[in-house]
Backbone as numpy.savetxt, mean C-alpha at the origin, in Angstrom:
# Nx Ny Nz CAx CAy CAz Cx Cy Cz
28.08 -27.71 -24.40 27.24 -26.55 -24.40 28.13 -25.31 -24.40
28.24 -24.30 -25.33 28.74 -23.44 -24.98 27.87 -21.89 -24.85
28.51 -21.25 -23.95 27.93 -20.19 -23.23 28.43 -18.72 -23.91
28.24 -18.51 -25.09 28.39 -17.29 -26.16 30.18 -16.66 -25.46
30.60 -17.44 -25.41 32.33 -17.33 -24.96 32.54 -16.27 -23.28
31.36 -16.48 -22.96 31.20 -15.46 -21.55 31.64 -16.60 -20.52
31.81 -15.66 -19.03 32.46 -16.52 -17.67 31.10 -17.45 -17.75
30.91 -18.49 -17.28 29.68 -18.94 -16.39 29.52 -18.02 -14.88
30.35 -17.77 -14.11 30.40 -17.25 -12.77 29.83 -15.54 -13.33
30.35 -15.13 -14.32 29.82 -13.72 -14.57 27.93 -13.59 -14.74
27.68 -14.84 -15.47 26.53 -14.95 -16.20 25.81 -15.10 -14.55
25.96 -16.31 -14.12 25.71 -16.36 -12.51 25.41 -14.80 -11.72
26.59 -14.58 -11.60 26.54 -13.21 -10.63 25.76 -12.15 -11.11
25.51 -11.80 -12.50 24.48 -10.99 -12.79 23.22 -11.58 -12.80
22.87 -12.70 -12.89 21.35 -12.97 -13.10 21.26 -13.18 -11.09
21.97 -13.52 -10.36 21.79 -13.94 -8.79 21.66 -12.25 -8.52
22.20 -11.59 -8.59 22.40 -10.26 -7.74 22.50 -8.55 -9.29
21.93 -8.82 -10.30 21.55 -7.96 -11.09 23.07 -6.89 -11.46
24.36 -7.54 -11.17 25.30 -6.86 -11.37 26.59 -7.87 -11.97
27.92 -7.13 -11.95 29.13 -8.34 -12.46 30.45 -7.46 -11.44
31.25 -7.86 -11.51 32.58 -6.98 -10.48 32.94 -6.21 -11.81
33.74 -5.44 -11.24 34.79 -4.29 -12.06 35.91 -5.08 -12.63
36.18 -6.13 -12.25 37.37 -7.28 -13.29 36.53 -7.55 -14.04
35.29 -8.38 -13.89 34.65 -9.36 -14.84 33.94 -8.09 -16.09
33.96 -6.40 -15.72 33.84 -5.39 -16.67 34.56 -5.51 -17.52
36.11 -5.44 -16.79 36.80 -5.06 -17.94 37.36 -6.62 -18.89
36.99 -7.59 -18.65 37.21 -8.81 -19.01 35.93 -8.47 -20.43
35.22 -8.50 -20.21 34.08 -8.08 -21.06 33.95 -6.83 -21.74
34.78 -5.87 -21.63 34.68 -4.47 -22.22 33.10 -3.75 -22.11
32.74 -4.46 -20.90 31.45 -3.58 -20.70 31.39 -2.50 -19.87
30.35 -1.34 -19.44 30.33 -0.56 -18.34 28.90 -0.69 -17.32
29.66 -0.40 -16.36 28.62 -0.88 -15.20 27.15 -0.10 -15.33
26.92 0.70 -16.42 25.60 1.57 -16.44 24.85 0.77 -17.89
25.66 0.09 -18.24 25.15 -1.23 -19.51 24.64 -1.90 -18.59
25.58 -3.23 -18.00 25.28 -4.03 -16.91 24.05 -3.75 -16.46
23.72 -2.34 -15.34 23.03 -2.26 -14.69 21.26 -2.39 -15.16
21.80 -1.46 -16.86 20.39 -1.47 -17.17 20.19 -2.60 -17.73
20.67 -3.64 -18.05 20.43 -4.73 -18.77 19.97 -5.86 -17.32
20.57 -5.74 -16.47 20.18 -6.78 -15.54 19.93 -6.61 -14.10
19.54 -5.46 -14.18 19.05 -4.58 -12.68 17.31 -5.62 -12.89
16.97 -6.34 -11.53 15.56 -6.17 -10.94 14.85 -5.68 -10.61
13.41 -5.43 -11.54 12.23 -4.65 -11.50 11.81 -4.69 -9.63
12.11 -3.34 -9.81 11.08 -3.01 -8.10 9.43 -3.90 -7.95
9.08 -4.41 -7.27 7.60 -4.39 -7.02 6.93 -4.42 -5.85
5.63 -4.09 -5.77 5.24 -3.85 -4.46 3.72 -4.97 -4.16
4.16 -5.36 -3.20 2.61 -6.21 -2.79 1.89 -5.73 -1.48
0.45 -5.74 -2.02 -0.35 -4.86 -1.39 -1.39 -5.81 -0.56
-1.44 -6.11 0.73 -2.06 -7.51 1.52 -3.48 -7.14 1.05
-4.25 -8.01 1.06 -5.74 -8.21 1.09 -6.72 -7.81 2.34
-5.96 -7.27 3.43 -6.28 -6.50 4.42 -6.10 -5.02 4.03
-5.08 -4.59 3.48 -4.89 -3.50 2.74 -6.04 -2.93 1.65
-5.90 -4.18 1.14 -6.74 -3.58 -0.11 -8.00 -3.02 0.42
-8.66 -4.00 1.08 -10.21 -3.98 1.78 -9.98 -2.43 2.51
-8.68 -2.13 2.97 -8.76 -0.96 3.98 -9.10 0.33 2.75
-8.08 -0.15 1.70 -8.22 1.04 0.81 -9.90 1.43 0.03
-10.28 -0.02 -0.52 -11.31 0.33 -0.85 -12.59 1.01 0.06
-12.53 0.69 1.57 -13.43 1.28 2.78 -13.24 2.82 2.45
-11.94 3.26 2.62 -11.37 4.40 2.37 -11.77 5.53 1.63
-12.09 4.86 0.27 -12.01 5.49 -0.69 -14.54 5.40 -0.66
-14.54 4.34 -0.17 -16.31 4.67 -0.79 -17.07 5.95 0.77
-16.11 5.92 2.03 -16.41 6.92 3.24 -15.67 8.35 2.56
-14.54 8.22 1.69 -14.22 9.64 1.28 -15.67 9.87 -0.18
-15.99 9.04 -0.33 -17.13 9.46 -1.26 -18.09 9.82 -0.88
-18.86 9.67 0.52 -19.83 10.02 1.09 -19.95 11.46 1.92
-19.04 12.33 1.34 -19.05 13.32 1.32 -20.60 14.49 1.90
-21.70 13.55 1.33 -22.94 14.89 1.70 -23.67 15.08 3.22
-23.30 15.72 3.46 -23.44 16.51 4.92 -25.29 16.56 5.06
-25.76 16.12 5.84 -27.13 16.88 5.83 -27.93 17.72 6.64
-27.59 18.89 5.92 -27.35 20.05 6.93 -28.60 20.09 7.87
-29.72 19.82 7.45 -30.97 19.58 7.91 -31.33 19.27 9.67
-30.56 17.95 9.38 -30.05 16.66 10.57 -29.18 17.69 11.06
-28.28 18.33 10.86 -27.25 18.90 11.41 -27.52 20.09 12.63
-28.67 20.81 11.56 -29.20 21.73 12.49 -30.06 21.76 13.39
-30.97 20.34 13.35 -32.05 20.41 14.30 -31.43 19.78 15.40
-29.77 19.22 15.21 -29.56 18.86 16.73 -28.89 19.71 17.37
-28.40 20.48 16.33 -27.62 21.62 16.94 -28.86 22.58 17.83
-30.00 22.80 17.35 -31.32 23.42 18.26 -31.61 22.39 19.18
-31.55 20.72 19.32 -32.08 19.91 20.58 -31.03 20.11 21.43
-30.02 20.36 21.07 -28.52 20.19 22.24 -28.52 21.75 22.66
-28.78 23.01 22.02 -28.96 24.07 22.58 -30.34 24.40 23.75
-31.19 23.65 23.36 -32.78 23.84 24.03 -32.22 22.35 24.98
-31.53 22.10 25.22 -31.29 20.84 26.12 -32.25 19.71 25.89
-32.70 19.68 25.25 -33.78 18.76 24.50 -33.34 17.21 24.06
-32.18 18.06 23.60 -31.35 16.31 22.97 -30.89 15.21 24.21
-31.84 14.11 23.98 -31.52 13.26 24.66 -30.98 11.69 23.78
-29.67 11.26 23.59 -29.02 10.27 23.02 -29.50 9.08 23.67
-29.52 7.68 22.44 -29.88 6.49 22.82 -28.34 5.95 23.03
-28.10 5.66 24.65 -27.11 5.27 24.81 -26.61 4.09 24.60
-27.52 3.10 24.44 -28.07 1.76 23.49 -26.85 1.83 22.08
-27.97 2.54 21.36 -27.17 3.00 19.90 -26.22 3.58 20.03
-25.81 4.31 21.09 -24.16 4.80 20.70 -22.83 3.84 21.19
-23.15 3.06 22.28 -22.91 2.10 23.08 -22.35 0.50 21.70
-23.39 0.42 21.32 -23.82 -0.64 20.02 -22.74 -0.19 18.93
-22.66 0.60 18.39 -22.13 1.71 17.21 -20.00 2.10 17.38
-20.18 1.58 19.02 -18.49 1.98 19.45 -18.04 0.66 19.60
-18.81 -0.41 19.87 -18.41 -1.79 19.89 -18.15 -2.35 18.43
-19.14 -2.10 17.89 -19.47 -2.50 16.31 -17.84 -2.02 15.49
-17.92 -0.54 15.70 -16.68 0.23 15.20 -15.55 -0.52 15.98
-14.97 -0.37 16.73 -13.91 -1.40 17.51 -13.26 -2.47 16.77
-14.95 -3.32 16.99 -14.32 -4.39 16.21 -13.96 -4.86 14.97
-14.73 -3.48 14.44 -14.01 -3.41 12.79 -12.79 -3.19 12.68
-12.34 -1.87 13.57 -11.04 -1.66 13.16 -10.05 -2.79 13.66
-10.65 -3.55 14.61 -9.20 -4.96 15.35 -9.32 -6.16 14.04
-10.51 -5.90 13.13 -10.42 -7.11 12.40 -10.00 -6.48 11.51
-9.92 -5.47 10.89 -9.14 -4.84 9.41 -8.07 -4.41 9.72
């Protein structure tokens, strides 16, 4: 088998670690910015499936954007007239619920 008249150990060392030494350069009349771009390893990034789920949550609560000013103001008048009285039930329910979303995502 022959190997296009190159080292085997050169061919090795660039495909194991994306580079060759400064002897095995000049053995080859190559330069290390050839080398590099010819056998440098593509960056990549992996994104967990806990992630993803976080991103997509993310992204459909930044969509829900509309305020309703309506709701907004008549509690702002029950909490001024001391009127507003909270179901401590539902808020109680609503901080557990939330909790355990965020310990499982």
């Amino acid at each position: 088998m022959k190997i296009n008249e190159k080292d085997p150990n050169i061919l090795l060392e660039r495909t194991l670690f994306g580079k060759s030494s400064k002897a095995n350069e000049v053995q080859q009349g190559g330069t290390k910015a050839q080398e590099a771009s010819q056998a440098a390893p593509l960056d990549s990034v992996d994104i967990s499936e806990k992630a993803r789920t976080l991103q997509k949550l993310t992204q459909l609560v930044s969509a829900e954007t509309e305020v309703r000013t309506e709701r907004v103001l008549a509690l702002q008048k029950e909490i001024e007239a001391g009127t507003y009285q909270p179901n401590a039930e539902q808020i109680a329910e609503k901080l557990v619920r939330s909790t355990l979303l965020d310990n499982t995502l």
